[in-house]
C-alpha positions in Angstrom: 0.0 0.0 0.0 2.8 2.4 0.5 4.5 2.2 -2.6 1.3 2.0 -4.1 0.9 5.4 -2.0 4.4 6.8 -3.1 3.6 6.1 -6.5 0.2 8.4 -6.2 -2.1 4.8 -7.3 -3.6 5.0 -3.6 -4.3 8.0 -1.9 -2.2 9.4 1.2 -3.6 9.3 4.3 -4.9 12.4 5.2 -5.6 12.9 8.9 -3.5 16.7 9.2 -2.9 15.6 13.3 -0.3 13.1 12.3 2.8 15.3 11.1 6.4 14.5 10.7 7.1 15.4 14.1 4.6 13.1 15.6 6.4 10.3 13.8 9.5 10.9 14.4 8.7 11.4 18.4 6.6 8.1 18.3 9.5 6.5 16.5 11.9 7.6 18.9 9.8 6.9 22.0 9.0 3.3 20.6 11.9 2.0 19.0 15.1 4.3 20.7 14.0 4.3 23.7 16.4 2.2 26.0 18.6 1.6 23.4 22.3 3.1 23.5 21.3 5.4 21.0 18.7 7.1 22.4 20.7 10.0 23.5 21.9 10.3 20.0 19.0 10.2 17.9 17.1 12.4 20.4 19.5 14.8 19.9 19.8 14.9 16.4 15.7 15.2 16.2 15.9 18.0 18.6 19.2 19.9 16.3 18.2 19.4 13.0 14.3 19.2 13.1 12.2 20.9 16.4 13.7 24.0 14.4 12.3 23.7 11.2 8.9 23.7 9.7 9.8 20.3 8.4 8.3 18.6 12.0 4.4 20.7 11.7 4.5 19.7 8.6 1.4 16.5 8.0 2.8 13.4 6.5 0.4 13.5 3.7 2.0 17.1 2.6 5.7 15.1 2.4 7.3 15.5 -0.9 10.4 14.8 -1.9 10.9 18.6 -2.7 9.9 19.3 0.4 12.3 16.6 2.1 15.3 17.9 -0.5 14.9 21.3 0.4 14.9 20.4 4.6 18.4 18.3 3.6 19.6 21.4 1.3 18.9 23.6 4.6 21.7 21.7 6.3 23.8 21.8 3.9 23.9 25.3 3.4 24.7 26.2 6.7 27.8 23.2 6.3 26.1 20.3 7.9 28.6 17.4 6.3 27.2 15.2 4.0 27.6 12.2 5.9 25.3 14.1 8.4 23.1 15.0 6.4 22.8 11.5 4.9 21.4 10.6 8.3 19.0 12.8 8.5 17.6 11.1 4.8 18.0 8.2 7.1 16.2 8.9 9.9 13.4 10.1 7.7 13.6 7.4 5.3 13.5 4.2 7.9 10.3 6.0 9.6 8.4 5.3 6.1 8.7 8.6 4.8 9.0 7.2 1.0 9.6 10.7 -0.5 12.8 10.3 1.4 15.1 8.2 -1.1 19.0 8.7 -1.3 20.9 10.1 -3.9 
C-alpha cells in the first residue's frame, strides 16, 4: 500500500494531526528508547528538526521537494554530507517514502 501510495495509485492518508514530528517522536519513543542510541537520535531530532517547519509539517503534505529542500537547509549552513545522509536516514526508515537517497 505504501508504494502504491508513493507512486500516487492509492491515496495518502490524510488525517492533518499526524505530522512529521509526531512520527518521528513516536518512532523515537518506541523503538530508541532504552537503546544506547537514544541520547543520539534524540539529539539529532531535537538539532536538526524541532527547528524547522519540516516537523508541523502532516505526512500526507511530504514530498520529496519538500524533504530535499529540509536536507539542502543543512547543507547550506555546512552540515557534512555524511550528516546529512542521516538525517535522509532517519526520515527514510520512519516510512517517509519521498525520502530516497541520492
Amino acid at each position: 500500500k505504501r508504494r502504491r501510495q508513493r507512486e500516487g495509485l492509492d491515496p495518502l492518508p490524510s488525517d492533518p494531526r499526524f505530522t512529521v514530528g509526531a512520527l518521528l517522536r513516536w518512532w523515537l519513543d518506541t523503538y530508541v528508547a532504552g537503546s544506547t542510541s537514544e541520547r543520539q537520535e534524540r539529539d539529532r531530532f531535537r538539532l536538526y528538526f524541532e527547528t524547522t517547519d519540516l516537523v508541523s509539517l502532516p505526512l500526507a503534505a511530504v514530498s520529496a521537494g519538500r524533504v530535499e529542500t529540509f536536507l539542502q537547509h543543512w547543507t547550506l549552513k555546512g552540515l557534512a554530507a555524511a550528516s546529512v545522509n542521516k538525517l535522509r536516514a532517519m526520515l527514510r526508515a520512519r516510512g517517509l517514502g519521498a525520502c530516497r537517497g541520492r
